[in-house]
SETIBA-175690 format. One record per residue (C-alpha): residue in three letters; y, x, z. Coordinates in steps of 0.001 Angstrom, whole numbers, padded with zeros to 6 digits, always signed. Each point is the difference from the previous one (the first is absolute). Example, Ala and Ser with C-alpha at 12.3 -4.5 7.8 and 13.67 -1.06 7.14 Angstrom:
2
ALA-004500+012300+007800SER+003440+001370-000660
***
This chain:
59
UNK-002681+006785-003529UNK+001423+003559+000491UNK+001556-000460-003213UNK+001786-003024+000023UNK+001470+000547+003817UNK+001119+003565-001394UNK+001564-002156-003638UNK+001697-003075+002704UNK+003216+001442-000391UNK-000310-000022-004105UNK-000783-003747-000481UNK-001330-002814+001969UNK-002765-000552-002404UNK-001468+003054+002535UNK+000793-002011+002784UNK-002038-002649-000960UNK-003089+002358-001016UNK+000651+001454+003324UNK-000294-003291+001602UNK-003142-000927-002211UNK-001962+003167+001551UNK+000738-000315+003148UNK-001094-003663-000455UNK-002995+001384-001765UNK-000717+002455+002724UNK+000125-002709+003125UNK-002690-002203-002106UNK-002240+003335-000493UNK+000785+000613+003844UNK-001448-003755+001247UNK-003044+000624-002562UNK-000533+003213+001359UNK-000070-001390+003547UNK+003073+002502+000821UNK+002182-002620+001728UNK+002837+001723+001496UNK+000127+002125-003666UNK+000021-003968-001632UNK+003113-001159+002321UNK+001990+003040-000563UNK-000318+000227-003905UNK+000994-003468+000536UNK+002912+000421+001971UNK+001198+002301-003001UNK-001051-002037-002400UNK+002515-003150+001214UNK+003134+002592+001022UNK-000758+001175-003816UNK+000173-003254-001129UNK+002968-000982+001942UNK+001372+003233-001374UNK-000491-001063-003741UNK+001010-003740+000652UNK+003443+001239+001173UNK+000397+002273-002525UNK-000037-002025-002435UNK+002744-002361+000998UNK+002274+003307+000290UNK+000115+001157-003259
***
């Protein structure tokens, strides 16, 4: 995840691997019991997606 947030700016192929971790991260967070961990990967994970959605219509 480091790396694609740190490679955003390059492509938005990264922003969607971005989005895909943090996505990744909230399920491992509701296995793992760690609810307010779950909801916060999966705030990122939607503004990530949002992210990528929009920049794909911009370029």
């Amino acid at each position: 995840m480091l790396i694609a947030y740190t490679l955003e700016s390059k492509s938005r192929i990264w922003t969607f691997i971005f989005a895909l971790g943090c996505l990744s991260s909230a399920v491992y967070g509701y296995v793992a019991d760690a609810l307010p961990f779950a909801v916060l990967e999966g705030v990122w994970a939607v503004v990530a997606f949002i992210k990528w959605q929009n920049s794909k219509f911009s370029k």
